[in-house]
DRENDO-57028 format. One record per residue (C-alpha): residue number from 1; residue in one letter; x, y, z. Coordinates in Angstrom, 1 decimal. Each point is the difference from the previous one (the first is absolute). Example, Ala and Ser with C-alpha at 12.3 -4.5 7.8 and 13.67 -1.06 7.14 Angstrom:
BEGIN
<atom><pos>1</pos><code>A</code><px>12.3</px><py>-4.5</py><pz>7.8</pz></atom>
<atom><pos>2</pos><code>S</code><px>1.4</px><py>3.4</py><pz>-0.7</pz></atom>
This chain:
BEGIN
<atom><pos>1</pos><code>X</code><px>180.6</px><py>197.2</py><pz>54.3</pz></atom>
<atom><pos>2</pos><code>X</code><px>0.4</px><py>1.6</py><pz>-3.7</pz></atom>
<atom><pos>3</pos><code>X</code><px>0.2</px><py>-2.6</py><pz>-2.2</pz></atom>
<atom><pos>4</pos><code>X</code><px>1.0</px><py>2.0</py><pz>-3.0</pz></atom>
<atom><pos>5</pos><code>X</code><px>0.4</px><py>3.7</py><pz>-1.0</pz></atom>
<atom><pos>6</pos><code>X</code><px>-3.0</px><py>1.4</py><pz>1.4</pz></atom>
<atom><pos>7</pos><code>X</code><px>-2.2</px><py>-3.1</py><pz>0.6</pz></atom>
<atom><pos>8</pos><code>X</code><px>-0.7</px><py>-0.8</py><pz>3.8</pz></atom>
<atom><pos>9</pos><code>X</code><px>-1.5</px><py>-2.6</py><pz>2.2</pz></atom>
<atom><pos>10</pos><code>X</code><px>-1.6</px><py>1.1</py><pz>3.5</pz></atom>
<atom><pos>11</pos><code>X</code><px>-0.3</px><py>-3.0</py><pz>2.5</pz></atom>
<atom><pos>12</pos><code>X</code><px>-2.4</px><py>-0.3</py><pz>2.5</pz></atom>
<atom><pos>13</pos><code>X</code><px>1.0</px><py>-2.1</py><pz>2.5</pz></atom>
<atom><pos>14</pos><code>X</code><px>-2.2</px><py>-1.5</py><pz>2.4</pz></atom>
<atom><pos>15</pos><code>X</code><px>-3.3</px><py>1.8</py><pz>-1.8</pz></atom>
<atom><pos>16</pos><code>X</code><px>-2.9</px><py>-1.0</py><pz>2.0</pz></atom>
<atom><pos>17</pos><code>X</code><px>1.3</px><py>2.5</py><pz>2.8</pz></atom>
<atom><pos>18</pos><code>X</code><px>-0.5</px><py>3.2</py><pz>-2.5</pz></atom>
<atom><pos>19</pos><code>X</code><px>-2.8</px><py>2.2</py><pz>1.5</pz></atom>
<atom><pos>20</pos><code>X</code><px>-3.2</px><py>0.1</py><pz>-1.0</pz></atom>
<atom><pos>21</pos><code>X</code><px>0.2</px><py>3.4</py><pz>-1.1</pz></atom>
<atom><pos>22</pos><code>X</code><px>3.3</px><py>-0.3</py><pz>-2.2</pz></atom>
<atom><pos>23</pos><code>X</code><px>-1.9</px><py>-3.4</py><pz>-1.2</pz></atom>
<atom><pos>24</pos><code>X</code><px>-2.7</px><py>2.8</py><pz>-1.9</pz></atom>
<atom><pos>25</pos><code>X</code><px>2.5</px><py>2.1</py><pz>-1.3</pz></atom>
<atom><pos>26</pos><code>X</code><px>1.8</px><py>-3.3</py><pz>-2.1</pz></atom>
<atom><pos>27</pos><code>X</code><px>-3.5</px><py>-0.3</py><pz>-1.2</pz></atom>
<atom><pos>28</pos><code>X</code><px>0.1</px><py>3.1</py><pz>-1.8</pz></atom>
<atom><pos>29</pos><code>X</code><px>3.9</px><py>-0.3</py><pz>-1.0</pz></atom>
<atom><pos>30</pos><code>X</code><px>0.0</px><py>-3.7</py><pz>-1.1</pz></atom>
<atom><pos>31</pos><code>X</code><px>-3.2</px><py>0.8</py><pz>-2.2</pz></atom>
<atom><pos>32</pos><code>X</code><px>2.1</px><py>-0.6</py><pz>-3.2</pz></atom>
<atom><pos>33</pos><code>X</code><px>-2.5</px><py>-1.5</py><pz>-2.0</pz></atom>
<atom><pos>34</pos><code>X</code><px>0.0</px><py>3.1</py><pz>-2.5</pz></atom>
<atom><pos>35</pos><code>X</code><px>2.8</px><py>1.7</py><pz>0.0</pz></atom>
<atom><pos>36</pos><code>X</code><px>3.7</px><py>-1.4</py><pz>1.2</pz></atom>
<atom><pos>37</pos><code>X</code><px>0.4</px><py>3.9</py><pz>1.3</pz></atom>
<atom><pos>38</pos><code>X</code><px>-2.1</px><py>1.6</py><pz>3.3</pz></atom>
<atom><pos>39</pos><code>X</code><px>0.4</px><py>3.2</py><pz>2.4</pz></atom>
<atom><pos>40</pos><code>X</code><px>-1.1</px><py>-0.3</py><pz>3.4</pz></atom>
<atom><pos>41</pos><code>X</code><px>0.1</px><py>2.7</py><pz>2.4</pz></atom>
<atom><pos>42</pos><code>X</code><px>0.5</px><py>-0.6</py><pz>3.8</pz></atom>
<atom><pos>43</pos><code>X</code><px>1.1</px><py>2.4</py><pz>2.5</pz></atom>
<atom><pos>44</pos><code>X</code><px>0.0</px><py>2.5</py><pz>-1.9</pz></atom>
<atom><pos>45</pos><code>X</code><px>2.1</px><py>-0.8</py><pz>-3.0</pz></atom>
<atom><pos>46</pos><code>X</code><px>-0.2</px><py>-2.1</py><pz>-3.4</pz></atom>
<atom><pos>47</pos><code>X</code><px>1.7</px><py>-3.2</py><pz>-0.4</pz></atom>
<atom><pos>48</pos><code>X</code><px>0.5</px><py>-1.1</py><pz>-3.7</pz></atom>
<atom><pos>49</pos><code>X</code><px>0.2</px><py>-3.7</py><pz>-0.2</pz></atom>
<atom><pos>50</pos><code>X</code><px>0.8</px><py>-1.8</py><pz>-3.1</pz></atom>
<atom><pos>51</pos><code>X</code><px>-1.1</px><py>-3.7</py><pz>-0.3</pz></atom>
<atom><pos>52</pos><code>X</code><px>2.0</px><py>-0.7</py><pz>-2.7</pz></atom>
<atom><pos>53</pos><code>X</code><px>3.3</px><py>0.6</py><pz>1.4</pz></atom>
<atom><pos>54</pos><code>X</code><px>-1.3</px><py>-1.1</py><pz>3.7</pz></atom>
<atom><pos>55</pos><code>X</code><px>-1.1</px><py>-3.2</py><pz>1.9</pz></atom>
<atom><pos>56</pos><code>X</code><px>-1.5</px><py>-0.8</py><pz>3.4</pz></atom>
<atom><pos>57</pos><code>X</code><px>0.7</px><py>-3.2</py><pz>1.4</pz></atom>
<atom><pos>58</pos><code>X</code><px>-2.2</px><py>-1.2</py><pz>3.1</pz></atom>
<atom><pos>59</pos><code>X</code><px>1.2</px><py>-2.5</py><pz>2.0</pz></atom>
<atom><pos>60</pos><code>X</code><px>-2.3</px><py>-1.2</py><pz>3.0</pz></atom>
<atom><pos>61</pos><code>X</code><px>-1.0</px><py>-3.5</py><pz>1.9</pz></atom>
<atom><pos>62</pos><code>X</code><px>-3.8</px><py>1.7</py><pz>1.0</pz></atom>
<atom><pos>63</pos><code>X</code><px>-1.1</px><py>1.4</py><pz>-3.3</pz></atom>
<atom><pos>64</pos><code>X</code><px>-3.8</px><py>-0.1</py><pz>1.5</pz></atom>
<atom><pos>65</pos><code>X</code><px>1.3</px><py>3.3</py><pz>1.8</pz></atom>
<atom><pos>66</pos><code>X</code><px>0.3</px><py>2.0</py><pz>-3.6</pz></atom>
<atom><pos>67</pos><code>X</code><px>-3.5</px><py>1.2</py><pz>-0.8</pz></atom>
<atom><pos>68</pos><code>X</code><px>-1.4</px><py>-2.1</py><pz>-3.0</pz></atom>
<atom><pos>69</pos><code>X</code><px>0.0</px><py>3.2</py><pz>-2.6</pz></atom>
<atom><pos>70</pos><code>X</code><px>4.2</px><py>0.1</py><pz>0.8</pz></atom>
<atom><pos>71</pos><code>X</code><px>0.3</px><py>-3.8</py><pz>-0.3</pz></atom>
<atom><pos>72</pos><code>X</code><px>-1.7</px><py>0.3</py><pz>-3.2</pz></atom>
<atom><pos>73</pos><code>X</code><px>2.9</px><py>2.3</py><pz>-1.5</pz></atom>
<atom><pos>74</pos><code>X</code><px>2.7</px><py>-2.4</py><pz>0.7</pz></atom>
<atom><pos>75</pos><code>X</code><px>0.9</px><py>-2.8</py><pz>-2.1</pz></atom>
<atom><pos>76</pos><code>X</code><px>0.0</px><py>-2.7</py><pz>2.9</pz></atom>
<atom><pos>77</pos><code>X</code><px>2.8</px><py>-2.6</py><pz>-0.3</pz></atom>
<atom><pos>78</pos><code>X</code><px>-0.4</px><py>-2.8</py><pz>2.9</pz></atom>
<atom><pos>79</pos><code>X</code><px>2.8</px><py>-1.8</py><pz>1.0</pz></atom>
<atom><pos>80</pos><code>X</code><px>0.3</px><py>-3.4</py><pz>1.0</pz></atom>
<atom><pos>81</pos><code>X</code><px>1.5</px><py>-1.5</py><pz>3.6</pz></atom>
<atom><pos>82</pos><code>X</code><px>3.6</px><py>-0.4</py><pz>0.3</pz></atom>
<atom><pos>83</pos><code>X</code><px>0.8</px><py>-3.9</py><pz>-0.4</pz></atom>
<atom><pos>84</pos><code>X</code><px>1.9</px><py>-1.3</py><pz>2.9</pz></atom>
<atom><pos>85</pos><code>X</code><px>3.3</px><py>-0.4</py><pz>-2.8</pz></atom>
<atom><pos>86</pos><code>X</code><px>-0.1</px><py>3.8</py><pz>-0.5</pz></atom>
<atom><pos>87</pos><code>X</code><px>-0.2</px><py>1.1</py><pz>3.8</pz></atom>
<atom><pos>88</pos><code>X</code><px>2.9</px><py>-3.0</py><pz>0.5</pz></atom>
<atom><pos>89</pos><code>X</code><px>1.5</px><py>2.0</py><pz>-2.4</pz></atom>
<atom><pos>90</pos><code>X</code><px>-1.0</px><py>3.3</py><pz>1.5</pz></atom>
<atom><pos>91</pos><code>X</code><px>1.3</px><py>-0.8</py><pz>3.6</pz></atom>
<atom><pos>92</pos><code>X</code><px>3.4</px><py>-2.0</py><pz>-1.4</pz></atom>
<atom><pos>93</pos><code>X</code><px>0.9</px><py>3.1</py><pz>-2.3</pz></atom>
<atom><pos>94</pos><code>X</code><px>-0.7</px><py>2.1</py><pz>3.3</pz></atom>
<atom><pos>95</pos><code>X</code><px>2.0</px><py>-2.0</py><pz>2.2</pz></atom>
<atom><pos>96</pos><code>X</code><px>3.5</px><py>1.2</py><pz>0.6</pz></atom>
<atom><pos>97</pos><code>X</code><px>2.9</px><py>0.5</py><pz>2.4</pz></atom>
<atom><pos>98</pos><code>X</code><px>2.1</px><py>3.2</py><pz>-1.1</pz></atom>
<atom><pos>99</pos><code>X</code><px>-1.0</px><py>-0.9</py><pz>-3.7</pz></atom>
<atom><pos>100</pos><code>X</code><px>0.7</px><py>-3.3</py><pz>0.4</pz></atom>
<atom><pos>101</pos><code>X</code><px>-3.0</px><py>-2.4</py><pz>-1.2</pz></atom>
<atom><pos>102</pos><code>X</code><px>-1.1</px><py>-2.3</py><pz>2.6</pz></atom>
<atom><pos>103</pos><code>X</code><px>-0.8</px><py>-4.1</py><pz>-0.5</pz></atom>
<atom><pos>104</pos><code>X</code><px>-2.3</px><py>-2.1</py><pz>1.4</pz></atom>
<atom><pos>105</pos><code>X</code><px>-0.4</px><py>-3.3</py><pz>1.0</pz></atom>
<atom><pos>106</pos><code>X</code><px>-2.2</px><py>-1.6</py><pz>-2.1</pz></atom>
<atom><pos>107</pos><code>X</code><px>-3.5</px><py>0.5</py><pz>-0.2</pz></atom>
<atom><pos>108</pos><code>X</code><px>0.3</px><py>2.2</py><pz>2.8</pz></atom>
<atom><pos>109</pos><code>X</code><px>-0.6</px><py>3.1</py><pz>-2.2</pz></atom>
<atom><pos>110</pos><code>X</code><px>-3.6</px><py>-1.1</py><pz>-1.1</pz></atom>
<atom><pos>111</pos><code>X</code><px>-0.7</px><py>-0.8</py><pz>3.5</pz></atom>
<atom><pos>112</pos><code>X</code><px>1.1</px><py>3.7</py><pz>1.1</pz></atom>
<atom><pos>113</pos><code>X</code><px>-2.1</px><py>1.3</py><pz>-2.8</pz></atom>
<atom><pos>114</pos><code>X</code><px>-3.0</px><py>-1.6</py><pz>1.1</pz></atom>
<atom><pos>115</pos><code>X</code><px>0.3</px><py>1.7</py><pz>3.4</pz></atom>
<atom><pos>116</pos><code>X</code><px>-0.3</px><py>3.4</py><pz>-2.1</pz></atom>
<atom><pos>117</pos><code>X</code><px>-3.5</px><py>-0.5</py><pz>-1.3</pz></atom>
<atom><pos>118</pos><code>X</code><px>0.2</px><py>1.1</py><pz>-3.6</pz></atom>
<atom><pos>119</pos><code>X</code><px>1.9</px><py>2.8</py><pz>0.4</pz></atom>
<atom><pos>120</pos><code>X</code><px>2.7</px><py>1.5</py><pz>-1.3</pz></atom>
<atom><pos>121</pos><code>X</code><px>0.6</px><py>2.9</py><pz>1.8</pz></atom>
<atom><pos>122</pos><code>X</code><px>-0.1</px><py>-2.6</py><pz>2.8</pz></atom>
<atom><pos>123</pos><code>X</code><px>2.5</px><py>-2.4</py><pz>-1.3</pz></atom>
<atom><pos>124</pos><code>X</code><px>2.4</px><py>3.3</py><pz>-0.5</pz></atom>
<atom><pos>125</pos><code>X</code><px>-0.5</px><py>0.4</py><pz>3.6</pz></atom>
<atom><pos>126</pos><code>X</code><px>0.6</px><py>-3.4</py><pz>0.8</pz></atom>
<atom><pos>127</pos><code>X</code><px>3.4</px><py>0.1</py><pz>-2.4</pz></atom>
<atom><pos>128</pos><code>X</code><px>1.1</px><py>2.9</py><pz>2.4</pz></atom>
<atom><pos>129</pos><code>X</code><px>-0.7</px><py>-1.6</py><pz>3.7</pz></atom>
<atom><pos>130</pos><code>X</code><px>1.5</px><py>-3.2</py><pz>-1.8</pz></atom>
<atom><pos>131</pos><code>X</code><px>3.4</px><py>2.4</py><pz>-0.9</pz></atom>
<atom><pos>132</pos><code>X</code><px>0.4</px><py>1.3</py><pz>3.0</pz></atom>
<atom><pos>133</pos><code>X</code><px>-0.6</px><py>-3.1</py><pz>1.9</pz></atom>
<atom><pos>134</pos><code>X</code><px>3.1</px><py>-1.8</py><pz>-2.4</pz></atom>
<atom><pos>135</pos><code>X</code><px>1.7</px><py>3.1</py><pz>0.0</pz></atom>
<atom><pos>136</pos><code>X</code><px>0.3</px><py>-0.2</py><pz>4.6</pz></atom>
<atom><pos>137</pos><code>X</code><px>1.6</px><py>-3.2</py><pz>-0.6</pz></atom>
<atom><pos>138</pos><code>X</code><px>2.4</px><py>0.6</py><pz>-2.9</pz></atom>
<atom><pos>139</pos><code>X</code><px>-2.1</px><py>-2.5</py><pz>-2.5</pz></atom>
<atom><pos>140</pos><code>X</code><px>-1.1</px><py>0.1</py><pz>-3.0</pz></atom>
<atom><pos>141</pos><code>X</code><px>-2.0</px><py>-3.2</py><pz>0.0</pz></atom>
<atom><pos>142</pos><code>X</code><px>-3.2</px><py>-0.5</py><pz>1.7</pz></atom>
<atom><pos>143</pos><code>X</code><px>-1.0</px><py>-3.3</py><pz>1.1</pz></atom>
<atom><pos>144</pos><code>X</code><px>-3.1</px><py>-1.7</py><pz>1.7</pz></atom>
<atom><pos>145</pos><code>X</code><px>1.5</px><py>0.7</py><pz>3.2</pz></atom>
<atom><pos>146</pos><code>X</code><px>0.3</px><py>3.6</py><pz>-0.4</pz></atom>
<atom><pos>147</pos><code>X</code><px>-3.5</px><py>0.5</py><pz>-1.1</pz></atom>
<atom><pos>148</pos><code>X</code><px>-1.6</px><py>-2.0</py><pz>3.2</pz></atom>
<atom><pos>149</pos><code>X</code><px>2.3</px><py>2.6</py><pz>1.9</pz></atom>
<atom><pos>150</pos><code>X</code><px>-1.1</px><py>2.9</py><pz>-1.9</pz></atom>
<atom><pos>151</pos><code>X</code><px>-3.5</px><py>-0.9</py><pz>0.1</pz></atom>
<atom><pos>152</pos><code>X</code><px>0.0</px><py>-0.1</py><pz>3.6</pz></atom>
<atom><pos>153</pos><code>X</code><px>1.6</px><py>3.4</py><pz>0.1</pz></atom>
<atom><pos>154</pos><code>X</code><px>-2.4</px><py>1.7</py><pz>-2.4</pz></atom>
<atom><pos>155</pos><code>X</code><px>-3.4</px><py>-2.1</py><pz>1.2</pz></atom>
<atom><pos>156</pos><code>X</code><px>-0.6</px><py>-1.4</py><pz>-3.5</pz></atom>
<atom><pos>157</pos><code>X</code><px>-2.9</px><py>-2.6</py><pz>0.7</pz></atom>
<atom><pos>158</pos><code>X</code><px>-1.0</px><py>-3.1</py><pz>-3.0</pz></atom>
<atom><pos>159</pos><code>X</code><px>-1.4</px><py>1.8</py><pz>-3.0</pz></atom>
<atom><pos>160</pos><code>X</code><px>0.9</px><py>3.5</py><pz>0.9</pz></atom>
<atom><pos>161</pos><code>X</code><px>-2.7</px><py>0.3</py><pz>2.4</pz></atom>
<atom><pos>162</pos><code>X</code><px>-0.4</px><py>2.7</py><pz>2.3</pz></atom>
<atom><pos>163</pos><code>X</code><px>-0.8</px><py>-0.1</py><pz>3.6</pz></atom>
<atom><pos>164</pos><code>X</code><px>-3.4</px><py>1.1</py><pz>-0.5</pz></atom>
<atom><pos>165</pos><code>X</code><px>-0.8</px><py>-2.6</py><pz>-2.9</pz></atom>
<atom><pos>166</pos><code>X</code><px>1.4</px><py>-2.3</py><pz>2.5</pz></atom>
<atom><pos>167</pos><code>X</code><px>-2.7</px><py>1.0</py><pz>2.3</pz></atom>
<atom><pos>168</pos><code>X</code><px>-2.7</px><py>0.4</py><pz>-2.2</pz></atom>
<atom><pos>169</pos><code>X</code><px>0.9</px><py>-4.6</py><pz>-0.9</pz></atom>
<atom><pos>170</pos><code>X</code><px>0.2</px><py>-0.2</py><pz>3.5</pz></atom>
<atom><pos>171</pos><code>X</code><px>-3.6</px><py>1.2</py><pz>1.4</pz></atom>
<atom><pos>172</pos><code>X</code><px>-1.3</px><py>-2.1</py><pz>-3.3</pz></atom>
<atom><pos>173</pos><code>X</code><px>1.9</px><py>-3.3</py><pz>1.5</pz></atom>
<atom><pos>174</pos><code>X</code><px>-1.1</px><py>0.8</py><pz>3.3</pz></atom>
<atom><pos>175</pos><code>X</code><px>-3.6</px><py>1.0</py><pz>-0.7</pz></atom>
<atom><pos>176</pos><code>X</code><px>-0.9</px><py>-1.4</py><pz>-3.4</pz></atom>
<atom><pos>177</pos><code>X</code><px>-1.7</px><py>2.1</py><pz>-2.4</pz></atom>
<atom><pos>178</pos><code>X</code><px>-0.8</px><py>3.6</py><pz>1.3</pz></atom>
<atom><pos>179</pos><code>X</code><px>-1.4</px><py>3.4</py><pz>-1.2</pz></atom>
<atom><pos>180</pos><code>X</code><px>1.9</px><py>3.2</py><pz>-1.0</pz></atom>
<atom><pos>181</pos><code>X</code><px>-1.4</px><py>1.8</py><pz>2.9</pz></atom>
<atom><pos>182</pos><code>X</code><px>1.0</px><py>-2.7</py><pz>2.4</pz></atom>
<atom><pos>183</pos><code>X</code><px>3.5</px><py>-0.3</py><pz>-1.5</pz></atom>
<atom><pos>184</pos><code>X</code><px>0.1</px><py>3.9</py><pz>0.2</pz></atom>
<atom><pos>185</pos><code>X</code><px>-1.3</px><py>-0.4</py><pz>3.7</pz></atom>
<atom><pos>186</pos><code>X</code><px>2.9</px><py>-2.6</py><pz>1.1</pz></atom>
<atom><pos>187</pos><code>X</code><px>2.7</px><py>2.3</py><pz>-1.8</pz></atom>
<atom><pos>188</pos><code>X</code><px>-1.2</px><py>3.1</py><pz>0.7</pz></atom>
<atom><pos>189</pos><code>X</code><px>1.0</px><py>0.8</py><pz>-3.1</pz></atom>
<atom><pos>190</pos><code>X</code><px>-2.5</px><py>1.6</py><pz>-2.5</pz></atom>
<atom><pos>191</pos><code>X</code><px>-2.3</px><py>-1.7</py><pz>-2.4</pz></atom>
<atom><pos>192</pos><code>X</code><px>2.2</px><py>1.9</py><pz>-3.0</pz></atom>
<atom><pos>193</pos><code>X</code><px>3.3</px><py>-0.9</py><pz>1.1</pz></atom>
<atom><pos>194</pos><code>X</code><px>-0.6</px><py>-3.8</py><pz>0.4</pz></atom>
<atom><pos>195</pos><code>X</code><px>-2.2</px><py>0.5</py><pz>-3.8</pz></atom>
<atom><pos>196</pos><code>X</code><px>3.6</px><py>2.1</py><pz>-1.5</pz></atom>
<atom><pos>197</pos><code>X</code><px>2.9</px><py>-0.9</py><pz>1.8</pz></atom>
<atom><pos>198</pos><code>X</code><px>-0.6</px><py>-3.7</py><pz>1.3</pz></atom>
<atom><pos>199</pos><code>X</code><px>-2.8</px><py>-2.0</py><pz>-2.2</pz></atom>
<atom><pos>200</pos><code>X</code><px>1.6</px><py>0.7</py><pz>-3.5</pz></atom>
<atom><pos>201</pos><code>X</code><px>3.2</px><py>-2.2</py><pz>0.6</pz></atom>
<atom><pos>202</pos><code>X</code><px>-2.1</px><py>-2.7</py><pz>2.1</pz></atom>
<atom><pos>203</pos><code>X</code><px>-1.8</px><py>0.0</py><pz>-3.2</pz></atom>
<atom><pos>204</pos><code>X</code><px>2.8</px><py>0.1</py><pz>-2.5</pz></atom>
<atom><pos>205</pos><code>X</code><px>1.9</px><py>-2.8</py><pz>2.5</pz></atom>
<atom><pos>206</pos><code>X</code><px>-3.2</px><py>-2.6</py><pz>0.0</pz></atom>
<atom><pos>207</pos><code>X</code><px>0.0</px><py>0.5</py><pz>3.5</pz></atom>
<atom><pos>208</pos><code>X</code><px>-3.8</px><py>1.5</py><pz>0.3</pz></atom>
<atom><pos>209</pos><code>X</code><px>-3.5</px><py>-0.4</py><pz>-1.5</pz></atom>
């Protein structure tokens, strides 16, 4: 967006998936240590960019994925974890029918929250199916017996668990403690899916060691 006469801000969303090779070019242009003022050619032209009427902002959950020297040109701001009162507050605000806000029983929003394991693009989601779900009976007010319905009808399991965390507690029940190689065996899933996609929430949940 330009946020005044002649002063921009680029924003790179999701930045750990820039290729390699653009990733060498920022080198170059973000090398503003200097001079606020640098010419890069590419393609055959000359692009003119002036620092101190521009800004790059880089937003990205895997910033191990940016090579170190492109990390290092960034001012890095980390941001803290939503707390559960800001994704109540995220998945209430979200939750309409036909613009009309929706209540809930109480208590029963931090308990839908917790299904949607930190996050808020999740709770959005959530405020959504919740809508339409109020919405296909005319209400506006969603109650404990509405969400045991709705849970069967989108398979939401204790925690926000998915079925193959589910699986993963189940052969450690079954069979006690076990290797990666024999969980990824049992699966058949591979060793780098059960390390990405199913061991960080166990983790997060206290549910694995």
């Amino acid at each position: 967006p330009q946020i005044q006469d002649g002063a921009w801000v680029i924003f790179l969303d999701e930045s750990h998936q820039i290729p390699y090779d653009l990733q060498q070019d920022f080198l170059t242009i973000f090398n503003t240590e200097s001079t606020d003022k640098i010419s890069y050619g590419f393609g055959g032209q000359t692009y003119d960019f002036d620092f101190s009427r521009l800004s790059f902002i880089a937003a990205t959950t895997d910033s191990q994925k940016l090579v170190g020297p492109l990390r290092d040109r960034f001012t890095v701001v980390d941001f803290s974890e939503y707390k559960k009162e800001e994704l109540c507050q995220i998945l209430s605000g979200a939750a309409k029918v036909n613009d009309i806000p929706i209540t809930f029983d109480d208590n029963l929003l931090e308990e839908v929250v917790y299904t949607c394991r930190g996050n808020p693009r999740s709770c959005v989601k959530m405020a959504k199916d919740i809508g339409r779900y109020c919405d296909s009976y005319g209400a506006t007010h969603f109650d404990v017996g509405s969400w045991e319905d709705l849970k069967d009808v989108l398979g939401v399991k204790p925690m926000g668990l998915t079925n193959d965390e589910l699986q993963v507690l189940r052969i450690l029940k079954e069979r006690g403690p076990c290797t990666l190689q024999a969980i990824s065996s049992i699966t058949t899933q591979t060793r780098s899916f059960i390390q990405q996609s199913v061991e960080p929430h166990l983790l997060k949940m206290n549910l694995l060691k």
